[in-house]
N, C-alpha and C positions, 0 to 999 in steps of 0.2 A: 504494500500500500504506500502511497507516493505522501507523504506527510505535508511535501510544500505547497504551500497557499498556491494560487493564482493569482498571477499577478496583477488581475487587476482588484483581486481583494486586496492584496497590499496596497495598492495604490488609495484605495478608497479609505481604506484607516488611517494613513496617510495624510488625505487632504481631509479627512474627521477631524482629527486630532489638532493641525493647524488650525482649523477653524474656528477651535476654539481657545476663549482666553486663557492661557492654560493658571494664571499667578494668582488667581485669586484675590488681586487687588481692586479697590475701587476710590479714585478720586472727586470731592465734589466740589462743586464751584457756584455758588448762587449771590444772588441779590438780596437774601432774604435777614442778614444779621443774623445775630445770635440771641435776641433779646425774647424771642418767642419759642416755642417746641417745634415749629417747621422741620429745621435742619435736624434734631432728633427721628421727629417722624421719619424723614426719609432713610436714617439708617435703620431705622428698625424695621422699617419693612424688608430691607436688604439681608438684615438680622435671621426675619424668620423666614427667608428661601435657603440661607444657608449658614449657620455661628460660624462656619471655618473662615468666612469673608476676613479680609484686612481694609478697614475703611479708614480713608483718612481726608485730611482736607486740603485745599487749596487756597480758597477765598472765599469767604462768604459778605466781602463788605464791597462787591462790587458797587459804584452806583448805581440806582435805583433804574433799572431800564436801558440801563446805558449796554447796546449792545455790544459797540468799539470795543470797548473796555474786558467785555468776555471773551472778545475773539484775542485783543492783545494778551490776555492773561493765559491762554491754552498757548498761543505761541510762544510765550515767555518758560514752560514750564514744562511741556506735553516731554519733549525731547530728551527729558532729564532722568523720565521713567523709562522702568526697565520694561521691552516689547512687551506686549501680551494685556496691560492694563490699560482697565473701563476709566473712563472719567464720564461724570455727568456735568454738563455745566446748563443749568437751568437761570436765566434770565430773559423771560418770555412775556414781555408787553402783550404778546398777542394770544394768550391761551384762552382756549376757549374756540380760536377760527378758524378761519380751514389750512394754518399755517403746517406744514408736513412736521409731525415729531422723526426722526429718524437718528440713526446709530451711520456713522462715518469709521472705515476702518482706513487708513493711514498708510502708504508704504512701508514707514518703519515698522506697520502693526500695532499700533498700537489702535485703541477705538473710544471713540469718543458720541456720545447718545446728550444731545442735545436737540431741543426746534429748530428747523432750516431758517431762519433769520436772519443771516449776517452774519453770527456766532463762529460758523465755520471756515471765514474767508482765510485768515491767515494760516492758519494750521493745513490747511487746504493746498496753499501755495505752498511753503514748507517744506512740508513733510510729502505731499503730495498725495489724493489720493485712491487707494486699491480699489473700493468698492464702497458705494452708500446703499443703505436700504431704505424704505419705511417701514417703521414698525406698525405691527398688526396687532391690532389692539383686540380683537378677538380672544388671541392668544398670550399676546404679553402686556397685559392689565391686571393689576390688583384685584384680587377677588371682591365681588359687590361694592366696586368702587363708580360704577358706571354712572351713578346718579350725582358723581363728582365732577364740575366740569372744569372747578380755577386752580387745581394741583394736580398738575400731570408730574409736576416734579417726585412727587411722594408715590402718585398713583401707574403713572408708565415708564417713566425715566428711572426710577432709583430702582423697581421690580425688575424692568427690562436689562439694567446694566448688574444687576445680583446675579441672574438668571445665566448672565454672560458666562462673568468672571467666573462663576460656580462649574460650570460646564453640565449646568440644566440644559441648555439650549447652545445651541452651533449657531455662531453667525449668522450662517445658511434660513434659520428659522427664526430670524428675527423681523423680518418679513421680505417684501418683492421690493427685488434689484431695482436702483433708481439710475437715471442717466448722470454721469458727472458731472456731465457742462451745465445741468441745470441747477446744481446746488447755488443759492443765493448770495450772492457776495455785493462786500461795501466797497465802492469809490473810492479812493483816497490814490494820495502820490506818492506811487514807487519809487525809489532809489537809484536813480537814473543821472549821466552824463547829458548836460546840454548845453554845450560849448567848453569852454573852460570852467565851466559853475556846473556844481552836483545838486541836485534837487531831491527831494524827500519827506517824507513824514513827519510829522511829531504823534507817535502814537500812544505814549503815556508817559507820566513823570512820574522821579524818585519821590515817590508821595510823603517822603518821613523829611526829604530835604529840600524838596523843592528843585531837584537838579533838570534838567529839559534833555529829554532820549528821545532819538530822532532813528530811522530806521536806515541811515547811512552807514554799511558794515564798513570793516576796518579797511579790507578788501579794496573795496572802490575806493574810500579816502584815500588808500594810499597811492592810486593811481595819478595825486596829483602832486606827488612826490613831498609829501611834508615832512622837517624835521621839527624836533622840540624846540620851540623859541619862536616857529614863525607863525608871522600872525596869521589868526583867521577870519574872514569879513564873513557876518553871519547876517542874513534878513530871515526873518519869520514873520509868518503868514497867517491869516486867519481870513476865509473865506477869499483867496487870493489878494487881502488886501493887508499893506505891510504894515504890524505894528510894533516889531524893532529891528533896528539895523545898530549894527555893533561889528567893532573887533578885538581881537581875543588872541592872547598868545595858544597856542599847539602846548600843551603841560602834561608829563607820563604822574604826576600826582598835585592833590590842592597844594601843598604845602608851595608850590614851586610860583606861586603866586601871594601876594599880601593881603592881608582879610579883606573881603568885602569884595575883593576886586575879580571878573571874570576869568573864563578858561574855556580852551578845549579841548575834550579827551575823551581816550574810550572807554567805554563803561563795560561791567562786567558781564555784557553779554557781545560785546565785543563791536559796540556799535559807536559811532558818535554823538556825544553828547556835551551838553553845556552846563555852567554854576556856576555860582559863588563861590567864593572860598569859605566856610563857616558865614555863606547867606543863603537867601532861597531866591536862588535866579526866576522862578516863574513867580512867586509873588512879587517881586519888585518889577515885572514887567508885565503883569500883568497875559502872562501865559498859559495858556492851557494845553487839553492832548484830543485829539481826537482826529478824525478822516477829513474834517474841515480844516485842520492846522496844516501847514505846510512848512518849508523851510530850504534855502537857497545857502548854499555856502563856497567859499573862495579862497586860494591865498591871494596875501596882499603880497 
């Protein structure tokens, strides 16, 4: 008797196996604070599809509907987990509509179960991504929750992404395959040469400092061949209309500059960015972040 498989049963436990999250992790991400049971709820329902889960957090003090802000916050962080890990990031102005709930799985693999809002633009680009579905809420809905229609976070999102990570369910059955090109994505200004000036984002700031992170990587900066000490002529934007122009020495730390006084350098995610020295560069100019913010930068 021939004991070995067929191959294409091998093959089939195979692409099972991958399909699902194998680490048993779950990240979440919401709008909601901490000052209510919300974000409890949602782990426990996570809780009772499986106690083996590892749940942990990301952010829960996005602002209030601020979509930018969850998509910048998965970009900032998604890449840091190890392959195989669910995130949920639930901030959904629109629950309740016909907005698609749906689960994005990632090149690197990793999967992220959010509403198609915006949420997913930059993780999207990134990392890039394998396959989106919709979830089928038939299937992957909280028991006797149907008569719930304003927390999908608690009732499809944190059940669907448990159900994941647990390897209740494969990928495969989290429901029908969506087209890529049509997941929703935000406007904003990519990172781009146009002329001797690099143009770019401001997608969030150092919220604890006030420092200004623009989505210009190290990469392209340095294609304009900067050393430490030379200046950099910076305008930022706000709805293409400019409200500061400045320049600013190129500095590998604050220190290399006198209190109060600007800089700029790259921050730890390896991108260009602007500050104070022990000030907070966007309160004193009155700067924000978001796909409406812009920003143009130069040597002098």
């Amino acid at each position: 008797m021939n004991k070995k498989l067929p191959i294409a049963i091998i093959l089939f436990l195979l692409f099972a196996k991958l399909s699902i999250a194998q680490n048993k992790m779950v990240v979440y991400q919401t709008d909601f604070g901490l000052k209510d049971g919300a974000v409890s709820e949602m782990k426990g329902v996570a809780m009772e599809v499986s106690p083996d889960l590892k749940l942990f957090d990301l952010t829960h003090e996005i602002p209030a509907y601020n979509i930018w802000e969850a998509a910048y916050r998965l970009e900032q962080t998604v890449r840091y987990w190890p392959a195989g890990t669910v995130f949920v990031s639930v901030v959904d102005p629109g629950v309740g509509t016909d907005r698609k709930s749906v689960v994005l799985k990632t090149k690197s693999g990793h999967f992220i179960v959010s509403p198609d809002n915006g949420t997913l633009t930059l993780v999207a680009q990134s990392l890039g991504i394998d396959q989106i579905r919709q979830i089928d809420e038939k299937i992957n809905r909280r028991k006797d929750s149907q008569k719930s229609y304003t927390f999908h976070g608690r009732d499809v999102y944190s059940y669907t992404a448990a159900r994941l990570a647990s390897g209740v369910i494969t990928f495969e059955q989290v429901g029908p395959l969506l087209p890529v090109q049509q997941v929703v994505s935000i406007n904003y200004q990519k990172a781009q040469f146009s002329g001797k000036t690099i143009k770019g984002n401001i997608p969030a700031l150092d919220v604890q400092y006030g420092n200004v992170w623009t989505n210009i990587p190290d990469t392209l900066f340095n294609q304009l061949k900067p050393q430490f000490g030379d200046v950099v002529q910076v305008t930022i934007l706000y709805k293409n209309k400019s409200v500061y122009q400045g320049s600013m020495p190129y500095s590998q730390t604050f220190g290399e500059v006198a209190e109060g006084k600007p800089l700029a350098y790259i921050n730890s995610l390896l991108q260009l960015s602007f500050a104070l020295n022990q000030g907070d560069f966007a309160k004193q100019y009155s700067i924000s972040s978001g796909s409406d913010w812009s920003v143009e930068v130069g040597l002098k």
